[in-house]
Structures are given as structure tokens and as C-alpha cells.
C-alpha positions in Angstrom: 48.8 -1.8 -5.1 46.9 -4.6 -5.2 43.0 -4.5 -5.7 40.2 -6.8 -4.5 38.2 -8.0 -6.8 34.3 -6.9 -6.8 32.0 -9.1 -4.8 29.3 -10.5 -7.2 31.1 -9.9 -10.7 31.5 -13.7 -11.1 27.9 -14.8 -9.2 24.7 -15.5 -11.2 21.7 -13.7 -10.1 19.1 -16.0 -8.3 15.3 -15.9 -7.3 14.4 -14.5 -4.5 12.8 -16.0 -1.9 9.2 -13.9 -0.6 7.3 -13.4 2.4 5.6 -17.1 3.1 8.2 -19.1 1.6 8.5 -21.7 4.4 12.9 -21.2 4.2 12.2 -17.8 5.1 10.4 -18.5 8.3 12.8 -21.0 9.4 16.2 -20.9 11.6 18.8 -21.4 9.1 21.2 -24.4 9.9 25.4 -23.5 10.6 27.9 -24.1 7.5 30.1 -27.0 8.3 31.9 -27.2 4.9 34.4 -24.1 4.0 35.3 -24.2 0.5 34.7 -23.5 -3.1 30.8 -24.1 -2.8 30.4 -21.8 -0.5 32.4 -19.0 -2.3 30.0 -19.5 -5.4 26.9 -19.4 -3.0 28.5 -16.1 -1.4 29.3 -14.8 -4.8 25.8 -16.0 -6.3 24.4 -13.6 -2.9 26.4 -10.5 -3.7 24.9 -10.7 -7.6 21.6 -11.2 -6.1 21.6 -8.7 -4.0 23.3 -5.8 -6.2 20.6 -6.5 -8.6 18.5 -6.2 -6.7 19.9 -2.9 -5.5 19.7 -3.9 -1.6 22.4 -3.3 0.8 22.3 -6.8 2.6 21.0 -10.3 2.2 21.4 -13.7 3.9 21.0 -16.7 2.3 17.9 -18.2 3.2 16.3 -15.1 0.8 17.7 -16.9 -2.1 16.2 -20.4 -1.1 19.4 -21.4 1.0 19.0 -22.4 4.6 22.2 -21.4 5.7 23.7 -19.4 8.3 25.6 -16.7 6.2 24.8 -13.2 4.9 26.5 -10.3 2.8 26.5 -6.4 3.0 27.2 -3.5 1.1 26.1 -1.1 4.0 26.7 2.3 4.4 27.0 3.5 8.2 25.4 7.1 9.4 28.6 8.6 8.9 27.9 6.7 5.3 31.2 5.1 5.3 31.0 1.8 3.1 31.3 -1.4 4.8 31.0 -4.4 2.5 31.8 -8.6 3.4 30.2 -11.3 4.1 30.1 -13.2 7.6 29.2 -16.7 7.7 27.7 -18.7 11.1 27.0 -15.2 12.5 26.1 -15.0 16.0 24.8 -11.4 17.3 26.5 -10.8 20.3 25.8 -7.2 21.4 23.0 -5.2 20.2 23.0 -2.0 22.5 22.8 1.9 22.8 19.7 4.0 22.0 16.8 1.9 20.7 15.3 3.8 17.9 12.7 3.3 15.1 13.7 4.1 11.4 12.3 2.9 7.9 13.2 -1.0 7.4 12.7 -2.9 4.0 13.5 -5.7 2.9 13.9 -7.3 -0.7 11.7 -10.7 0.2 8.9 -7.4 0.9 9.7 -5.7 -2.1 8.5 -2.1 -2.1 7.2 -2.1 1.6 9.1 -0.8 4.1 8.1 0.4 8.1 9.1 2.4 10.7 11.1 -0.7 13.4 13.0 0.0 16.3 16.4 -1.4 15.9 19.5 -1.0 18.4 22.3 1.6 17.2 25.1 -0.7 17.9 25.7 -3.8 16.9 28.2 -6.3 17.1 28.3 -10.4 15.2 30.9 -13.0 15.4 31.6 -15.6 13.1 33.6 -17.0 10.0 35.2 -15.6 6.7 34.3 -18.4 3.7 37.9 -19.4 4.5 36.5 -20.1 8.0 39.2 -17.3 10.0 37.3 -16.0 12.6 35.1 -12.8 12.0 34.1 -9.4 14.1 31.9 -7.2 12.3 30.7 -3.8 14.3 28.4 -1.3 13.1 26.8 1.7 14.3 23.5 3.5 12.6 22.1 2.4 9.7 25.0 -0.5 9.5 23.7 -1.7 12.6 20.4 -1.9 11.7 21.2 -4.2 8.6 23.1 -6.5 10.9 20.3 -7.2 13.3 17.8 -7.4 10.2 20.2 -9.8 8.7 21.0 -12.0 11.8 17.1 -12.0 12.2 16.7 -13.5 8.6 18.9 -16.6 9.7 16.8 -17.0 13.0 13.7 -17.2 10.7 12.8 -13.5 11.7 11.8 -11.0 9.1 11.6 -7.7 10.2 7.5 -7.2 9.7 7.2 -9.4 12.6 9.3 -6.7 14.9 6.8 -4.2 13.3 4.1 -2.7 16.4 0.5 -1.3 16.6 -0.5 1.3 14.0 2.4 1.0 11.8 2.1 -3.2 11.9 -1.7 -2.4 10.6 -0.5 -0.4 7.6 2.4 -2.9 6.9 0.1 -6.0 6.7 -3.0 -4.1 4.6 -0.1 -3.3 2.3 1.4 -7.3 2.4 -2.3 -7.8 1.5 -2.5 -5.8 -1.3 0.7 -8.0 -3.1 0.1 -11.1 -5.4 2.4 -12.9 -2.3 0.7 -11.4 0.8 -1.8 -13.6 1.9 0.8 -16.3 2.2 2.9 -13.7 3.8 0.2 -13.1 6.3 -0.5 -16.7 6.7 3.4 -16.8 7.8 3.3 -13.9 10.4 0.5 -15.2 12.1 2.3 -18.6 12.7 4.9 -17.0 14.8 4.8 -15.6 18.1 6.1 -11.7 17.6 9.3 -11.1 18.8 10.1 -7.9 21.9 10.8 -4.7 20.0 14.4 -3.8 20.4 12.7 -0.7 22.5 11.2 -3.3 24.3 14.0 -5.0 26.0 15.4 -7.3 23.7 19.2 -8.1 24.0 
């Protein structure tokens, strides 16, 4: 039996992009080129993000305004699910809105309670550019809305709501990149809570 070989094991590790930087606040633009480039970048993004010990990343976090992300995600029934999508497009976020803990590793050691749909569904594009259904449920379907939000220029402390949005930004204060951060968040209009009737 053939195996696959390990996302990341040939990538380099790369910066990561914080709170503030201007590619993080930014809709990412669609891949048009499939080809050895973007397997290195996609590689490059499963290094980062293993060293990083996260369980999802899009590009834009590692200074790439582009419209692809990588998991290794387990779901609630922690099942592994681990890919890549590229020119994702979020086309069903349903079932039960409910609030869990959310970080992110462009907020490294913060994290808040955000309400995130328990089903999710994104379409798109393999690096080889076949065509691409990811679904998750749980915890997987959280990190595919937080991810599809990265490459709309979301991050997820701007889905964050009253008391728990007040602890989150005294604690963005407190880092050496949170008034920048802060400058950010107050540039964008916040988006509807997934409670809150977004679709």
C-alpha cells in the first residue's frame, strides 16, 4: 500500500503574520496559477502551521494574500481531517449556532468564547486545481469558518461580542502587537455573530 507523504516535511517554516498587519485585514485575491509555486507555498503553510502547533492556517497569516488555507482538524467525534482547499468559497454554514473557545496563531495565546455554526460546508480547488468539497461538523466546522474568514479579511476577535470582546481586547492590549491590533479592529465594521443570523 501506498503512503502519502506528510504535508509540511519538505516546507520551510515562515513568519507569521499578527493582528494589525494590513494582509491580515484584507480580502485575499483568488489563485489563478496551479502549479509547482503553489505546492511550495501550500507546503511552506503546513510547516508553518505544525510549528506552530495550530490545526489550520490560510495564507494571508504567513504574509500571502491568497485565497487558500490548510487543516489538520480534528472533528468532535475527533476524527482527523487534514488537506488543503484553495479559492474556498463557504457555501453552507448551518445547524445549531453555538459559542466555544476560538484562537488563533496571528493572537498567539488569546483565545474567546465565538459563536460559530456546527456545520459547515467550502468548495473549491485541490493545488492541481480538481474541484474540492470539504464538510465538517463540530470543532472542524468551526476551523473552516475561522479559516474562510481569514481570506475575507476577518479574524475571529472581530466576531467576538459584549463582555467577552472587552476581556479579549484588554488582553490584545496587554501584547507588544496589540495596539496595532486594536487600531485594526476598530477600522472594520463587526461582522453578525453566527447566532445572530449570519449565513
Amino acid at each position: 500500500m501506498r503512503q502519502r507523504p506528510i504535508p509540511g516535511t519538505t516546507g520551510h517554516v515562515r513568519p507569521m503574520s499578527l493582528l494589525g498587519d494590513p494582509v491580515l485585514h484584507s480580502a485575499c485575491a483568488e489563485v489563478t496559477e496551479f502549479g509547482p509555486p503553489l505546492h511550495r507555498l501550500i507546503e511552506d503553510m503546513f510547516a508553518t502551521m505544525y510549528a506552530a502547533e495550530g490545526v489550520g492556517l490560510a495564507a494571508n497569516q504567513i504574509g500571502v494574500g491568497r485565497r487558500v488555507f490548510v487543516y489538520d482538524c480534528p472533528d468532535d467525534e475527533d476524527v482527523r481531517h487534514v488537506g488543503h482547499i484553495v479559492n474556498p468559497r463557504l457555501v453552507t454554514a448551518d445547524g445549531d449556532g453555538f459559542r466555544g473557545p476560538e484562537g488563533c496563531l496571528s493572537l498567539p495565546g488569546l483565545e474567546a468564547g465565538t459563536v460559530r455554526f456546527d456545520r459547515a460546508v467550502v468548495e473549491g480547488f485541490t493545488s492541481d486545481g480538481a474541484p474540492l468539497r470539504v464538510e465538517g461538523t463540530g470543532f472542524f466546522a468551526r476551523c473552516l469558518q475561522h479559516e474562510c474568514d481569514h481570506l475575507d479579511g476577518t479574524v475571529y476577535a472581530a466576531r467576538v461580542t459584549g463582555w467577552r470582546r472587552t476581556r479579549l481586547l484588554r488582553a490584545i492590549r496587554r501584547t507588544p502587537w496589540g495596539a496595532r491590533g486594536i487600531a485594526r479592529l476598530g477600522e472594520r465594521s463587526r461582522p453578525a455573530d453566527a447566532g445572530e443570523g449570519r449565513g
